[in-house]
C-alpha positions in Angstrom: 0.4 16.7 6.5 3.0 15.5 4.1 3.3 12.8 1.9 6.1 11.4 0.2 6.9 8.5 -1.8 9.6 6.3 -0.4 12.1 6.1 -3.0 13.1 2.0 -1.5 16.9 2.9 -0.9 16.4 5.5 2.2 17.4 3.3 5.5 14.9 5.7 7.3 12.3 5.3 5.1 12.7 1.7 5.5 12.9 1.5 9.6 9.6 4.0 9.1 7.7 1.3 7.2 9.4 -1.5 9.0 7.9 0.4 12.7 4.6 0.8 10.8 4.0 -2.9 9.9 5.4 -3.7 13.4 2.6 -1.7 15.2 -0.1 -2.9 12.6 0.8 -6.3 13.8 0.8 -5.9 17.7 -2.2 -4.0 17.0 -3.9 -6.5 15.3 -2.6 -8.9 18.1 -3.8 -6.9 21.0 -0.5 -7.0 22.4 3.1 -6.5 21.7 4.9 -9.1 19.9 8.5 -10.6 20.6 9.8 -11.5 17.5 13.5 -11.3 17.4 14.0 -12.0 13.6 11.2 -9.5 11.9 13.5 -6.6 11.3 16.0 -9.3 9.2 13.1 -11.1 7.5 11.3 -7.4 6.7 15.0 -6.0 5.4 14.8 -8.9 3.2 11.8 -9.3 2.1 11.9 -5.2 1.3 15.1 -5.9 -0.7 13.2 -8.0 -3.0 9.9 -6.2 -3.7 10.7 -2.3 -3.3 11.5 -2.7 -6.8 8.1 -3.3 -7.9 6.0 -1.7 -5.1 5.3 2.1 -4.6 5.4 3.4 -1.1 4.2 6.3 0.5 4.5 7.7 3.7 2.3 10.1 5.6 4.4 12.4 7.6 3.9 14.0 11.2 5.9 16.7 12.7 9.7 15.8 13.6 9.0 13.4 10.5 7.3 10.8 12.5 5.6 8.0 10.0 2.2 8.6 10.7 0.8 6.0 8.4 2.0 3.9 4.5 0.3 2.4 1.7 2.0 0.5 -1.1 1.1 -0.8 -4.4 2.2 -3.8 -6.0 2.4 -2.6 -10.2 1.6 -5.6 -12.8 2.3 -4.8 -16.1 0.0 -6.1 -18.6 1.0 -8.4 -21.7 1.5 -6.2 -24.6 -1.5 -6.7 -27.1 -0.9 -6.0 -31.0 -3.8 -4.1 -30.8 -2.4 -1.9 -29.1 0.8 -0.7 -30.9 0.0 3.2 -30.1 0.8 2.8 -26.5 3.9 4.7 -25.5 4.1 2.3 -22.4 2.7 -1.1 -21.6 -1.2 -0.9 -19.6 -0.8 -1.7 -16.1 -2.8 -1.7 -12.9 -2.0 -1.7 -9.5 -2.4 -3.7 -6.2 -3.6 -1.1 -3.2 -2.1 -3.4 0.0 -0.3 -2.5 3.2 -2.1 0.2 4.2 -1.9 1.4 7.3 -2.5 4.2 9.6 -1.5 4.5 13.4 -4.6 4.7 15.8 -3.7 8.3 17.4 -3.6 9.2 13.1 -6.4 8.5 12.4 -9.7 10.5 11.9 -7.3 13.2 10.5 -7.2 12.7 6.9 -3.9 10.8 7.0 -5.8 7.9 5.0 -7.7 10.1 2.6 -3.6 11.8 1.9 -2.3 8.7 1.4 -5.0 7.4 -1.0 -5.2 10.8 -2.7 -1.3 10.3 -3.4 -2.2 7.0 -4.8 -4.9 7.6 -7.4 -3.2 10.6 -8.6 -0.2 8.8 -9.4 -2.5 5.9 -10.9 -4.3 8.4 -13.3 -1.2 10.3 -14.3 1.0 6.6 -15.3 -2.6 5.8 -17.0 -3.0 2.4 -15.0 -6.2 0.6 -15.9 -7.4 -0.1 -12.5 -6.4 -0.5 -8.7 -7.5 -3.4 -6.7 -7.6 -4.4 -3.1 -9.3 -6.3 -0.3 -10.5 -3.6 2.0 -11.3 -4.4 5.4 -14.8 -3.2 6.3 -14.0 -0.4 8.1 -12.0 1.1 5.1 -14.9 0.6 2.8 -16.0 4.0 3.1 -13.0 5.3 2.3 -12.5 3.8 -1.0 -16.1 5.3 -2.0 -15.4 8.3 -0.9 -12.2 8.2 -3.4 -14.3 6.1 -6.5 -13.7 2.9 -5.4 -16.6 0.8 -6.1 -17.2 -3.0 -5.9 -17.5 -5.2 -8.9 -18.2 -8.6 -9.7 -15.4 -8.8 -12.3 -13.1 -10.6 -9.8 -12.6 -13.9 -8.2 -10.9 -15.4 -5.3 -9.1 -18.2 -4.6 -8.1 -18.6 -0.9 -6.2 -21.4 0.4 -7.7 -23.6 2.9 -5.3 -22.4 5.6 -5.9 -18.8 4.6 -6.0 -16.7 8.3 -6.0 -13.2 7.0 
């Protein structure tokens, strides 16, 4: 199945990810959910990250979104020891990734992810991190993800994932 990185601008890539993060949601909820102002608050909430994130979408036939992950890029301070670098290091964020139910089992994850990590090692980035849930955690192995005790959390005392 193909995969494509959204290039932010595309209104059908963004109603594609904007469907996808609505049936996450009602799937996580159990049920369908009536809320009359999330296309607005995802147009503009897309408007102010799609700079920053990459997307990509894992395509069905007729083009149906089959699944997305996106990565929020940091770009690390420049370091004078480091004057040889033709870009600054960076790293990236894994987050918002999703795959619809009757998708999965199919290797729409493992394309996604592929498409990920090769676009990590070929822009050089240092490291990708993410909070997987626990049924993900196999994937990430399977694609050299390993944990680590080099990181620490912070959540906020109303923190509801």
């Amino acid at each position: 199945m193909p995969v494509r990185r959204v290039d932010g601008r595309d209104a059908d890539d963004v109603a594609a990810v904007r469907s996808l993060r609505r049936a996450w949601s009602e799937e996580d909820a159990g049920r369908p959910l009536d809320d009359p102002t999330f296309a607005e608050r995802f147009d503009a909430w897309w408007d102010r990250e799609r700079e920053q994130r990459i997307t990509w979408l894992a395509l069905g036939s007729g083009a149906d979104a089959l699944g997305m992950l996106n990565v929020l890029e940091f770009e690390r301070m420049p370091t004078p020891r480091r004057a040889d670098r033709v870009r600054p290091s960076a790293w990236g964020y894994l987050a918002n990734f999703y795959v619809r139910p009757d998708a999965r089992g199919r290797g729409v994850g493992q394309a996604l992810l592929a498409s990920c990590t090769a676009h990590a090692d070929a822009v050089g980035w240092a490291r990708i991190v993410l909070s997987p849930s626990p049924r993900s955690v196999s994937l990430y192995a399977r694609h050299g993800f390993a944990t680590t005790d080099g990181l620490l959390v912070r959540r906020a005392v109303d923190d509801v994932r």
